[in-house]
C-alpha positions as CSV (number, residue, x, y, z in Angstrom):
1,X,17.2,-14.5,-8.4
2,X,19.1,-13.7,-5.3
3,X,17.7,-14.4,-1.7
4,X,14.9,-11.0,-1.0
5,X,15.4,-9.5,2.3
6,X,12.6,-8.0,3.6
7,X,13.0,-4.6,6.3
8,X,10.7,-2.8,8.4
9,X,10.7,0.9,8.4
10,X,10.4,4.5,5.8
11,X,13.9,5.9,5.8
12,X,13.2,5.6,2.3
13,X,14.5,7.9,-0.3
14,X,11.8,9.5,-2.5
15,X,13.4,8.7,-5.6
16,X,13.9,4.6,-5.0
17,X,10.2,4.7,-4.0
18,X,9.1,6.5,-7.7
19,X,11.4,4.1,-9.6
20,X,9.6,1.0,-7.8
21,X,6.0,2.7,-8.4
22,X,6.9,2.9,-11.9
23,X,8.2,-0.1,-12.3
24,X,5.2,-2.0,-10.8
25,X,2.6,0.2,-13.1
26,X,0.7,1.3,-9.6
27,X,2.6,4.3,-10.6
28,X,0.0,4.8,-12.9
29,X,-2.6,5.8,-10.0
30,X,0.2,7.3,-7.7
31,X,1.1,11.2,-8.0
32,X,4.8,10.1,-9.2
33,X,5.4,13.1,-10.6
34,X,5.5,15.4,-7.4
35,X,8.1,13.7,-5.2
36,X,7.0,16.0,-2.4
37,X,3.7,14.0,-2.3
38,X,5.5,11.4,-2.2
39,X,7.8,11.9,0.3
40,X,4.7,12.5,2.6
41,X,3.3,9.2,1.8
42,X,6.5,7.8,3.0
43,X,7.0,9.5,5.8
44,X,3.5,9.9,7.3
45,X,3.2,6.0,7.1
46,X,3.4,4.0,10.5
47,X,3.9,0.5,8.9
48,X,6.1,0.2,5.9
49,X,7.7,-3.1,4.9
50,X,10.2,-3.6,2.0
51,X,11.5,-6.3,-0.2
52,X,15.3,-6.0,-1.5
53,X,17.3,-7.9,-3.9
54,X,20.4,-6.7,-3.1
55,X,20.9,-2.9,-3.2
56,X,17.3,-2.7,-5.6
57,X,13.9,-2.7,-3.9
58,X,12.1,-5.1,-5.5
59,X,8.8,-4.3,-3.3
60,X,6.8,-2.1,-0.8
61,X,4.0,-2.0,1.3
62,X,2.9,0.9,3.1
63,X,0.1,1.0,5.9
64,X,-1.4,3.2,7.9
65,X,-2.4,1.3,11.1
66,X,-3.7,1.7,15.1
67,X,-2.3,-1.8,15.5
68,X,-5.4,-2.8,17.1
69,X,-8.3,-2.7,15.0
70,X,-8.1,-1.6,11.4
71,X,-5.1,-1.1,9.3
72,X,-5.5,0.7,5.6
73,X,-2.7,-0.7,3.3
74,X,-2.8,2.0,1.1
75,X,0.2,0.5,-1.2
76,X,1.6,-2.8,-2.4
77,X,3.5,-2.5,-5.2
78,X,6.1,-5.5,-6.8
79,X,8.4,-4.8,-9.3
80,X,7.1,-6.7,-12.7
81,X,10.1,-8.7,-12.8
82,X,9.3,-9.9,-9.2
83,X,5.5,-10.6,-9.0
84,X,4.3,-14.1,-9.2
85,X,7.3,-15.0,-6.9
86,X,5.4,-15.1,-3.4
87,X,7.1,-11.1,-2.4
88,X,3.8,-9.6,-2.8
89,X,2.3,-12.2,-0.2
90,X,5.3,-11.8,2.6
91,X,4.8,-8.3,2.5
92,X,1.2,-8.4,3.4
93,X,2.2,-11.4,5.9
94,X,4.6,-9.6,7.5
95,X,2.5,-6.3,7.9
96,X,0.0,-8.6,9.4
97,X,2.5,-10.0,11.7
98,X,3.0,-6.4,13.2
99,X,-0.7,-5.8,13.9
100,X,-2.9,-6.6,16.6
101,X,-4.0,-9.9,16.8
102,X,-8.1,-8.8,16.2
103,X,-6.8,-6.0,13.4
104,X,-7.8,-6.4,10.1
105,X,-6.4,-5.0,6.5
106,X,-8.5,-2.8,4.5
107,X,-7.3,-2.4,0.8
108,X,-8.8,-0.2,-2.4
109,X,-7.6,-2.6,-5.1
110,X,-6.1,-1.1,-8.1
111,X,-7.7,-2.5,-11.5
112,X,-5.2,-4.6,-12.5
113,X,-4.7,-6.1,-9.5
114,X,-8.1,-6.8,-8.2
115,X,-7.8,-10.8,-9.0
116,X,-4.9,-11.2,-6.9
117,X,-6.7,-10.6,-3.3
118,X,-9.5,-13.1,-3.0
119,X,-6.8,-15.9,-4.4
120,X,-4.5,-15.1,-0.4
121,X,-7.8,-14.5,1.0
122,X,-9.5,-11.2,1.1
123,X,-13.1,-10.9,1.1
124,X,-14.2,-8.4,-1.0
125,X,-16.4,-5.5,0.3
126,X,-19.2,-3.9,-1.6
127,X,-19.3,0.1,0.3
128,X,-16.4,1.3,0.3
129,X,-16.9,4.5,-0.4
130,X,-14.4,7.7,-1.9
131,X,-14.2,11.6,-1.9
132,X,-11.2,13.2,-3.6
133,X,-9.6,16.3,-3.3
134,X,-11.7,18.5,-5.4
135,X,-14.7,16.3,-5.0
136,X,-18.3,18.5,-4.0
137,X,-18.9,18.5,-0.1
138,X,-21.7,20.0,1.4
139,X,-20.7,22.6,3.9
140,X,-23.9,23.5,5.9
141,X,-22.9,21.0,8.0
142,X,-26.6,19.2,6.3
143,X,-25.6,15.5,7.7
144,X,-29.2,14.6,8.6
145,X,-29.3,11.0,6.4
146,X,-26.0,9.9,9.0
């Protein structure tokens, strides 16, 4: 394996981004087949690091971040050939090493990958909590339990 570069930034085209996502399986829970989305999740992403092996991106992380307090990595995704070779750990490192000094990473792990965090030393949270597009919301405005 060639030396990976790693680059900061999301002039990314859409279609490199799908191929990674699918080659990495979180494809699997990523709306690959409406590059639009995708192109939004790209774009609309204030910290974005990527690993490349040449002309191929082998790896991507993409955060959305106030570089002070709280950062959400939303994606980190290795190729298959390339995991278990350190790129998914320099990613994170250097996201890290773009945030504020007191700012922490908050991650929603994906099944298959849920091992790997605690082992480069996330703590795992127990209320995270979700509500999806299409998901019942009350709209009285009835908030009285907040």
């Amino acid at each position: 394996m060639s030396s990976i570069e790693y680059r900061y930034g999301n002039d990314l085209g859409v279609d490199a981004v799908i191929d990674l996502l699918r080659d990495s399986t979180l494809g699997e829970r990523r709306p690959i087949d409406d590059p639009r989305i995708v192109e939004d999740m790209i774009r609309h992403a204030n910290l974005t690091v990527t690993a490349w092996d040449g002309e191929t991106m082998v790896g991507f992380c993409r955060t959305l971040t106030d570089f002070s307090y709280v950062g959400y990595l939303s994606d980190l995704a290795v190729r298959l050939a390339y995991q278990k070779r350190g790129v998914g750990t320099e990613l994170i490192r250097l996201t890290r090493e773009k945030m504020g000094p007191r700012s922490m990473l908050v991650l929603l792990a994906a099944p298959k990958a849920a091992g790997y965090y605690p082992r480069i030393g996330f703590t795992q949270h127990n209320s995270a909590w979700l509500l999806r597009a299409g998901d019942p919301f009350p709209t009285s405005g009835d908030d009285s339990t907040a």
